[in-house]
Backbone as a ProteinNet text record, in pm:
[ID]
protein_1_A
[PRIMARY]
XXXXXXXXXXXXXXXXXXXXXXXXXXXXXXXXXXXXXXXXXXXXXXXXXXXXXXXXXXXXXXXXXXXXXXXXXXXXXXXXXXXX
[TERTIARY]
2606.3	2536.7	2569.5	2587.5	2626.8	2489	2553.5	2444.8	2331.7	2367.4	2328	2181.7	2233.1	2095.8	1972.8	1855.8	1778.4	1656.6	1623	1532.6	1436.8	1384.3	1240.8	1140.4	1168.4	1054.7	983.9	1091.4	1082.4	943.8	946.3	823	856.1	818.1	849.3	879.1	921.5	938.2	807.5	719.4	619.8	593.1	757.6	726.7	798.9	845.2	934.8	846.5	703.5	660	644.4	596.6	562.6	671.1	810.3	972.7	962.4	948.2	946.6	1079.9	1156.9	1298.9	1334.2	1284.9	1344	1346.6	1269.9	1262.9	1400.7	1421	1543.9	1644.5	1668	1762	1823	1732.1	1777.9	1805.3	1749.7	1795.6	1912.7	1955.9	2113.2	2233.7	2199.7	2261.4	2289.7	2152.4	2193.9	2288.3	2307.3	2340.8	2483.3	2544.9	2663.1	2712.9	2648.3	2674.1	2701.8	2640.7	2665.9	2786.8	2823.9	2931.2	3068.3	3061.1	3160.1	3214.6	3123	3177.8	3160.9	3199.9	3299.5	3261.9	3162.1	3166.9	3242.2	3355.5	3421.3	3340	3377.5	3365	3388	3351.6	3377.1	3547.8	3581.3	3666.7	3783.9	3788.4	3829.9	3879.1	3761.5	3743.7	3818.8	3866.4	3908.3	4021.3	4110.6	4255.6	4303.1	4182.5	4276.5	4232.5	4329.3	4253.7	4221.1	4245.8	4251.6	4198.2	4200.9	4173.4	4284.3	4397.9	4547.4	4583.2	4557.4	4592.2	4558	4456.3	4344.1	4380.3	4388.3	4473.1	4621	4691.1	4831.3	4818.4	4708.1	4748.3	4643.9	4590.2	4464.2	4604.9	4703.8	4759.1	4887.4	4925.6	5042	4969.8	4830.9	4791.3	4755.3	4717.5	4741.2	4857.8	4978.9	5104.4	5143	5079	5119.5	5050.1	4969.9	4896.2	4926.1	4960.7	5017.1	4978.5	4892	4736.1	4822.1	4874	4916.2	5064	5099.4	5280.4	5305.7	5465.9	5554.5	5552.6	5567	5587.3	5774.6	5833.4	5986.6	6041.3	6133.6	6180.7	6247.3	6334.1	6387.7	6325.4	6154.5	6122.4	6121.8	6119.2	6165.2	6039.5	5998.8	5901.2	5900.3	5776.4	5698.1	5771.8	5893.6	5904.5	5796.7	5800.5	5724.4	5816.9	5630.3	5704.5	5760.5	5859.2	5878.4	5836	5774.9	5735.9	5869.3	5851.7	5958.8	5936.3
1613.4	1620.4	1754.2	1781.2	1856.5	2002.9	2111.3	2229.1	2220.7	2147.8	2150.1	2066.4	1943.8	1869.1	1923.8	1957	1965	1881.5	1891.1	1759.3	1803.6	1910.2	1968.5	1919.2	1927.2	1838.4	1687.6	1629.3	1476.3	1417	1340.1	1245.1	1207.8	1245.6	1188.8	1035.1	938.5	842.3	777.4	679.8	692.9	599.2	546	428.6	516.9	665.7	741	719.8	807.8	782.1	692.1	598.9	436.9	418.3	446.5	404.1	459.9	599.5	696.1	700.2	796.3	816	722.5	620	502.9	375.9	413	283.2	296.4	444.8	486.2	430.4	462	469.2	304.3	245.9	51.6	36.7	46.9	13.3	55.4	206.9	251.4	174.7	133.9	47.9	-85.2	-132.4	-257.7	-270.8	-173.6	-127.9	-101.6	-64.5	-48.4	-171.6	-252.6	-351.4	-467.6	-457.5	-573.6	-538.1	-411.7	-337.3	-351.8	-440.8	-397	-256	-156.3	-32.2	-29.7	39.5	71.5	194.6	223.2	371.6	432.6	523.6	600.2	687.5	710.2	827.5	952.5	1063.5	1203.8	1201.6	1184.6	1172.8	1127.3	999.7	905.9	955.3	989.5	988.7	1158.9	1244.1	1371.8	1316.8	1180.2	1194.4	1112.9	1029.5	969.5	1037.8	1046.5	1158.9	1035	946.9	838.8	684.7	617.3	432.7	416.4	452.8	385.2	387.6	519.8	543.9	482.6	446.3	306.1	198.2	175.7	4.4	9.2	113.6	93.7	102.9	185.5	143.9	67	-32.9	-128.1	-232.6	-240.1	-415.9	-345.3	-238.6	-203.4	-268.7	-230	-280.9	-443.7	-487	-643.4	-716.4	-645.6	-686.9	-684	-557.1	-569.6	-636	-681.7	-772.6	-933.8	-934.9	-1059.5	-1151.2	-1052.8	-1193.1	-1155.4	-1092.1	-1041.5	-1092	-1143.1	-1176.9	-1038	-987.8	-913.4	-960.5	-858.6	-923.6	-889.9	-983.6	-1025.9	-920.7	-871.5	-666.3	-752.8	-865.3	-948.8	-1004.6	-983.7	-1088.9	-1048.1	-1197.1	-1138.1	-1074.9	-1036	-991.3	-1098	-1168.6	-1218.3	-1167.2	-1289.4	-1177.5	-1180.7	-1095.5	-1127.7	-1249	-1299.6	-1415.4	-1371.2	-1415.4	-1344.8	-1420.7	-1374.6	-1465.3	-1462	-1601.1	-1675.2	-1619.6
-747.5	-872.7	-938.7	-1061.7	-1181.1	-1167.7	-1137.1	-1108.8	-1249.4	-1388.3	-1507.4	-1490.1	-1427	-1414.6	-1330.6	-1368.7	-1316.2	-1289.8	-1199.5	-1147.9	-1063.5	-1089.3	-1022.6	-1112.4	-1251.8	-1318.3	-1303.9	-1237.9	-1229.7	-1169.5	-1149.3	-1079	-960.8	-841	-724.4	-720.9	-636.2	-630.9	-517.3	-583.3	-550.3	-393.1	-353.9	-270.7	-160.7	-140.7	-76.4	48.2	11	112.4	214.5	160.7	224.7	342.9	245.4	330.8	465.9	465.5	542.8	607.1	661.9	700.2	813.6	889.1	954.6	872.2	742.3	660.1	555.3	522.4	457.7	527.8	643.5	719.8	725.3	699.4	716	628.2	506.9	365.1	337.8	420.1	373.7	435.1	539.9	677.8	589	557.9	489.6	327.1	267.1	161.1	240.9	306.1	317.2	417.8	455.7	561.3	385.4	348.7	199.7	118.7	132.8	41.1	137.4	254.1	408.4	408.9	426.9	479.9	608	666.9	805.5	825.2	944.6	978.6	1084.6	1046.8	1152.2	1240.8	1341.7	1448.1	1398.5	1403.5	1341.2	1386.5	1535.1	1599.8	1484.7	1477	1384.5	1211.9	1194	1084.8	1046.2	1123.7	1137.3	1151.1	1222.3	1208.5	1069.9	1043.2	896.3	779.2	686.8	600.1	460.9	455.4	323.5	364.3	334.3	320.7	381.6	287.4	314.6	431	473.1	618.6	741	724.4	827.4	799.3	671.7	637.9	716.6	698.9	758.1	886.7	957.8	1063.1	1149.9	1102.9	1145.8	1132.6	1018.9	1028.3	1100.9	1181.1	1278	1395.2	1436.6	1550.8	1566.1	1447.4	1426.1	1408.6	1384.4	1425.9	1563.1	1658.9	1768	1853.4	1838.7	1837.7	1831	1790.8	1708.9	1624.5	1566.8	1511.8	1348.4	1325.3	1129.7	1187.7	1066.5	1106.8	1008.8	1025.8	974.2	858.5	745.7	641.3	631.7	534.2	540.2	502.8	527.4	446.8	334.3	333.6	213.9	119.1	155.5	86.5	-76.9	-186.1	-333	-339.6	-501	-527.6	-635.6	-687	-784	-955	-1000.7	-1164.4	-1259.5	-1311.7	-1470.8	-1527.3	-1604.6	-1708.5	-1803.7	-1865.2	-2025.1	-2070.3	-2198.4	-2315.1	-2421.1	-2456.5	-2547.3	-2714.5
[MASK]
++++++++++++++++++++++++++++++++++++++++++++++++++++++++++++++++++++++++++++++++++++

């Protein structure tokens, strides 16, 4: 958040309490379980530094694997249509 906004004036949120921090804690769980996020290991999450980097190598291990086929090094690519 922007050092500009200030938000000490605001109105508490009146149901915070009620939640209380194990009630937070599910709602965030479920909020990222609906969004399919994926929580790394600090471990983990210290050797990939990007998305890309976990995607490339999540479908290397599903190739070796054998469950992802290779994709073709020949294969064409899709042309654009031209319009007439």
């Amino acid at each position: 958040m922007r050092k500009e906004y200030d938000l000490t004036g605001g109105r508490p949120n009146p149901y915070a309490k009620r939640l209380g921090a194990a009630g937070r804690a599910v709602v965030l769980e479920r909020f990222l379980r609906s969004e399919h996020f994926v929580r790394l290991d600090d471990d983990l999450a210290a050797t990939f530094p990007d998305d890309e980097t976990v995607n490339k190598t999540l479908r290397l291990a599903l190739e070796m694997k054998g469950v992802l086929a290779k994709p073709s090094r020949g294969a064409a690519k899709p042309r654009a249509k031209r319009s007439a």
